[in-house]
MOPAC internal coordinates of N, CA, C and O (Angstrom, degrees):
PM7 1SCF
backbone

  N    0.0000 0     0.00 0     0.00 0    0    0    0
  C    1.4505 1     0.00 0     0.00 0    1    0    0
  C    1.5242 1   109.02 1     0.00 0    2    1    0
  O    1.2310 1   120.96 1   -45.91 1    3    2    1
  N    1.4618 1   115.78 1   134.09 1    3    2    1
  C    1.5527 1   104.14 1  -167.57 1    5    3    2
  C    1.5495 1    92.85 1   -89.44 1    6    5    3
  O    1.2310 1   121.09 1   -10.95 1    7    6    5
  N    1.4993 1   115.52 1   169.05 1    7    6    5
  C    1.3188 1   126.28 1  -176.72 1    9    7    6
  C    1.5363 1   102.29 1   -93.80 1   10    9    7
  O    1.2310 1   120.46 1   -26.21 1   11   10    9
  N    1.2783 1   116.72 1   153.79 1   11   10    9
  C    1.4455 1   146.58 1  -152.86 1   13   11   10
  C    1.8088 1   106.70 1   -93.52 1   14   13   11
  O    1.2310 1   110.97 1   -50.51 1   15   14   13
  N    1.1717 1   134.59 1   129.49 1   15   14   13
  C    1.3307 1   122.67 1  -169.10 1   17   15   14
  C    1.7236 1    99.40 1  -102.69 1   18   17   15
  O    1.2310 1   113.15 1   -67.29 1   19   18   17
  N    1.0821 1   130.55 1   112.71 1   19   18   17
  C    1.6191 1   124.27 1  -166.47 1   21   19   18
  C    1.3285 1   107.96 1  -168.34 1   22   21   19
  O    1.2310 1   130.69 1   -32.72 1   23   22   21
  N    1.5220 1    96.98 1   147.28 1   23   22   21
  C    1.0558 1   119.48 1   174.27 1   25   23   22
  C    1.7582 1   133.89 1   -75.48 1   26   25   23
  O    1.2310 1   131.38 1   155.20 1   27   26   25
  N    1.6519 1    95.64 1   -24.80 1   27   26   25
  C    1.3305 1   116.88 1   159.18 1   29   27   26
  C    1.3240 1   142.72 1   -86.85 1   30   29   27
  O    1.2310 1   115.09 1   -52.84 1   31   30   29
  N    1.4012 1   126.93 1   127.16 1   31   30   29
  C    1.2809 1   124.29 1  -153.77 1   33   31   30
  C    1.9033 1    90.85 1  -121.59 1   34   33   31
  O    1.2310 1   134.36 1   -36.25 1   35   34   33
  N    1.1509 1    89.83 1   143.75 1   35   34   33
  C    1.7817 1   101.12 1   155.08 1   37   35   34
  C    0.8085 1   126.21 1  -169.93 1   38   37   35
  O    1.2310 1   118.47 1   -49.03 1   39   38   37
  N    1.7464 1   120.52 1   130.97 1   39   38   37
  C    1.3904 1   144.21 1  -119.90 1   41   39   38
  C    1.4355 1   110.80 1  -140.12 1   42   41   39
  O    1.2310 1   123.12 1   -97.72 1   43   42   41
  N    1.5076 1   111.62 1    82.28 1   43   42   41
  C    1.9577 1   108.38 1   175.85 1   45   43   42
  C    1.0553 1    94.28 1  -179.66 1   46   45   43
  O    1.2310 1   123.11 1    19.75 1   47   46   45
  N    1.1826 1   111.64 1  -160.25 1   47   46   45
  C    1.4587 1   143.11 1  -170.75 1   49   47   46
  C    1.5227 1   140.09 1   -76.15 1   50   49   47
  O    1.2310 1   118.14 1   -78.72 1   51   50   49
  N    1.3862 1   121.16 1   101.28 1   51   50   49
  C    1.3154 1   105.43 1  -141.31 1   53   51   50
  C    1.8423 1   110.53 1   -53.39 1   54   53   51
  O    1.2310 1   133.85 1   159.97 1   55   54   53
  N    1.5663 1    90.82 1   -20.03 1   55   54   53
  C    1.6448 1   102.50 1  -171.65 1   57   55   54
  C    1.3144 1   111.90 1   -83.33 1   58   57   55
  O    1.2310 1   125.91 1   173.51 1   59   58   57
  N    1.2235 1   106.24 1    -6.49 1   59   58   57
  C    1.6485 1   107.84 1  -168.26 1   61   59   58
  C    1.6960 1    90.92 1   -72.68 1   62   61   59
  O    1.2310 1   120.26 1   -40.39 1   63   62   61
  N    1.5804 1   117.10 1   139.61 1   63   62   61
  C    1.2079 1   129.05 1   177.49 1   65   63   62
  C    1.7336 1   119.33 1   -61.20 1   66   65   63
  O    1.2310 1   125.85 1   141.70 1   67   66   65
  N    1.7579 1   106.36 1   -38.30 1   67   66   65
  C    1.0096 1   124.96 1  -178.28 1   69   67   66
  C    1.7527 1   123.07 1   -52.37 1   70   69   67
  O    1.2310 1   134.45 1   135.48 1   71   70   69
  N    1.7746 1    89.65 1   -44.52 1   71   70   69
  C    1.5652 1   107.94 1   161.75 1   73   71   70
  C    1.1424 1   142.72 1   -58.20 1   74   73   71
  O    1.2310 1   136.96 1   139.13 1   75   74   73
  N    1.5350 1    84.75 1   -40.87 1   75   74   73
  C    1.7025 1   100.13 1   171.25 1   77   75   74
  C    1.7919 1   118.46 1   -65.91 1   78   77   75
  O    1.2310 1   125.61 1   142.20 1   79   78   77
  N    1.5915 1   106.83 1   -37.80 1   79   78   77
  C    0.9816 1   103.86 1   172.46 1   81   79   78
  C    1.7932 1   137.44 1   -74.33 1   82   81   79
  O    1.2310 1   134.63 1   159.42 1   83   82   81
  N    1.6577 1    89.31 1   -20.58 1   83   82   81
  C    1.4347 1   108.77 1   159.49 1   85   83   82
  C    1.5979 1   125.72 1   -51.69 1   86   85   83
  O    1.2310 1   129.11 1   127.12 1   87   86   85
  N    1.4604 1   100.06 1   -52.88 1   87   86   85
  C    1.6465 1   126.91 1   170.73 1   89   87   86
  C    1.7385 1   121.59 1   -58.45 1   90   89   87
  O    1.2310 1   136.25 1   155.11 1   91   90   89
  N    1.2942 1    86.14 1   -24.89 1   91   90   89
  C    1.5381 1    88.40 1   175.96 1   93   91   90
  C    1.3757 1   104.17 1  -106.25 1   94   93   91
  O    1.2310 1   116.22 1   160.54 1   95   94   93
  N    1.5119 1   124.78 1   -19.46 1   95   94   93
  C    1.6238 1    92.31 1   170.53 1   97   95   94
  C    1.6145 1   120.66 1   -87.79 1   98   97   95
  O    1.2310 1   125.53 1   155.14 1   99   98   97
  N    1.7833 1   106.98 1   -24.86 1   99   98   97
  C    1.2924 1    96.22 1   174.52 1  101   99   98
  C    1.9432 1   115.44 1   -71.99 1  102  101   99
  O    1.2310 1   121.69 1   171.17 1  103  102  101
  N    1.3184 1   114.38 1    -8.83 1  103  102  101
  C    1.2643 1   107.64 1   167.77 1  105  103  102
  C    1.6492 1   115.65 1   -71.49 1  106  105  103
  O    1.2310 1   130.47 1   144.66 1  107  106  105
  N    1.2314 1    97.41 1   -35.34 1  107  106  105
  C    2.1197 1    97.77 1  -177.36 1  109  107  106
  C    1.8743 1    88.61 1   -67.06 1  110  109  107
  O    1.2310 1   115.79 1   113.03 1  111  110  109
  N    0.8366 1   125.61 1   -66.97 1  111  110  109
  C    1.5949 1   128.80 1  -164.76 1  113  111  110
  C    1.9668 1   101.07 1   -49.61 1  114  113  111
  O    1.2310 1   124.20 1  -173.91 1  115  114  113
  N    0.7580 1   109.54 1     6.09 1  115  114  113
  C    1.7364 1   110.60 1  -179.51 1  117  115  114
  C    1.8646 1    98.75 1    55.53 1  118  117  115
  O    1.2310 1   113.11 1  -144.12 1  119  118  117
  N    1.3805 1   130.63 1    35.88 1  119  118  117
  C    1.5070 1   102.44 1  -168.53 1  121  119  118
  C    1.8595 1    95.75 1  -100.72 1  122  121  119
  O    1.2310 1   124.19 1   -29.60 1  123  122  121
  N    0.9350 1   109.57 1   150.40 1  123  122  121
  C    2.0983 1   114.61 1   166.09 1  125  123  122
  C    0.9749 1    89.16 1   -91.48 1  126  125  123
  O    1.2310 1   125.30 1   -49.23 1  127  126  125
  N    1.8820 1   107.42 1   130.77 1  127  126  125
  C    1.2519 1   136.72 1   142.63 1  129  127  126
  C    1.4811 1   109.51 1  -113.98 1  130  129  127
  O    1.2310 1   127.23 1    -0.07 1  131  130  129
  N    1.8316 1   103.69 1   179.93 1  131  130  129
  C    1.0910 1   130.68 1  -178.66 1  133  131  130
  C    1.5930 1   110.38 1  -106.50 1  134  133  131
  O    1.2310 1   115.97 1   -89.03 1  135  134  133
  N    1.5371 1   125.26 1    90.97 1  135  134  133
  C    1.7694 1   125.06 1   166.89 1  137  135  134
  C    1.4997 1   106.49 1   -44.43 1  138  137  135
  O    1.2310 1    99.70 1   -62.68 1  139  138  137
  N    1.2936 1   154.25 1   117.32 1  139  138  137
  C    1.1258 1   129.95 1   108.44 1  141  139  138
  C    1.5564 1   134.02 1   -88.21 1  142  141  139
  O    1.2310 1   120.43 1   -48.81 1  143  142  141
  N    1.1434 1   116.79 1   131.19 1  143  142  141
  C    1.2872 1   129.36 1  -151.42 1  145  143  142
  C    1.9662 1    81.62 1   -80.56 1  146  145  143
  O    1.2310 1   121.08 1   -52.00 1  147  146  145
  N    1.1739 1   115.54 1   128.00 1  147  146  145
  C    1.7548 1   110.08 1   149.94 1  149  147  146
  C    1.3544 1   125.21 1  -123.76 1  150  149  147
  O    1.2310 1   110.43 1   -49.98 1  151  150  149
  N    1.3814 1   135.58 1   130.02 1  151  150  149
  C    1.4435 1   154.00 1  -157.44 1  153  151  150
  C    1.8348 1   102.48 1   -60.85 1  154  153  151
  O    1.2310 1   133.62 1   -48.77 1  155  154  153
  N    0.9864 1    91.27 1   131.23 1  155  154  153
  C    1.8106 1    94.35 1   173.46 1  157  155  154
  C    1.1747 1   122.53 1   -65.27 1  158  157  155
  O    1.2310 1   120.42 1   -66.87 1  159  158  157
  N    1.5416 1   116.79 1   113.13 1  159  158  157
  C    1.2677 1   124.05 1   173.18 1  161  159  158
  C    1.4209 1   101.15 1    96.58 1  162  161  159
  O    1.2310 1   104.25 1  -159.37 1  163  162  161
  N    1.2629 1   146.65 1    20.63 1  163  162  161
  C    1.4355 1   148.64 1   124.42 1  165  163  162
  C    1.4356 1   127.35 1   -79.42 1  166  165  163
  O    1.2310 1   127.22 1    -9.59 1  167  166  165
  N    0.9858 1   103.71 1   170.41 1  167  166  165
  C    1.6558 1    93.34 1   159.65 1  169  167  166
  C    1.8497 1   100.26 1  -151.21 1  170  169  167
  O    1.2310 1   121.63 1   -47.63 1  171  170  169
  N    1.3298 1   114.48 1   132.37 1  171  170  169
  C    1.3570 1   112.18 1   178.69 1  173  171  170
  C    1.4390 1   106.65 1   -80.42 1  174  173  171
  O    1.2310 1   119.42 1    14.64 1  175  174  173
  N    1.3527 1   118.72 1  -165.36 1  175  174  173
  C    1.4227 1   135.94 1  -166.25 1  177  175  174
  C    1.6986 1    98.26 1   -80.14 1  178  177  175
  O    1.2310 1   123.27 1   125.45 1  179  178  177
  N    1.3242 1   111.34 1   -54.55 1  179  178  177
  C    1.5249 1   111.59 1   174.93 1  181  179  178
  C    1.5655 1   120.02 1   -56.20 1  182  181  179
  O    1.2310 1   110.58 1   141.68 1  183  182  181
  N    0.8351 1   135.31 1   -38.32 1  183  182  181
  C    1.2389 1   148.63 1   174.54 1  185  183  182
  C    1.8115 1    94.71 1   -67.00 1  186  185  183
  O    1.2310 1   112.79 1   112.49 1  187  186  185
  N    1.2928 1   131.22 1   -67.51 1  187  186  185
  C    1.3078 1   128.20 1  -179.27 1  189  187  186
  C    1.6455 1   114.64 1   -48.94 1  190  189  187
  O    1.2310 1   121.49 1   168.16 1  191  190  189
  N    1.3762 1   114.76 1   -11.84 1  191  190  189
  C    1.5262 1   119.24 1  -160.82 1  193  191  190
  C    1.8645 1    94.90 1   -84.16 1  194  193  191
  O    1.2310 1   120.10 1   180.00 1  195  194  193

C-alpha cells in the first residue's frame, strides 16, 4: 500500500471509539490523512511533539 502525502495525522487506537469516529468523519469529508496506530499506555515522540 503506498503511503499517503498529508498534512493530517491521527494518532490512537484503532479500537478506540473516539478514532473511529474521527475516521469516519474525515472519511465522509473526502480529506487524506496519516493513521498512526499508538500502543496503550505509551506515548511516542510524535504524539509528545
Amino acid at each position: 500500500m503506498a503511503e499517503i502525502e498529508s498534512d493530517l495525522t491521527l494518532i490512537g487506537l484503532w479500537q478506540s471509539p473516539f478514532v473511529l469516529r474521527a475516521r469516519i468523519a474525515l472519511n465522509i469529508k473526502n480529506l487524506q490523512y496519516v493513521f498512526h496506530e499508538e500502543k496503550f499506555g505509551t506515548k511516542s515522540e510524535l504524539l509528545l511533539k
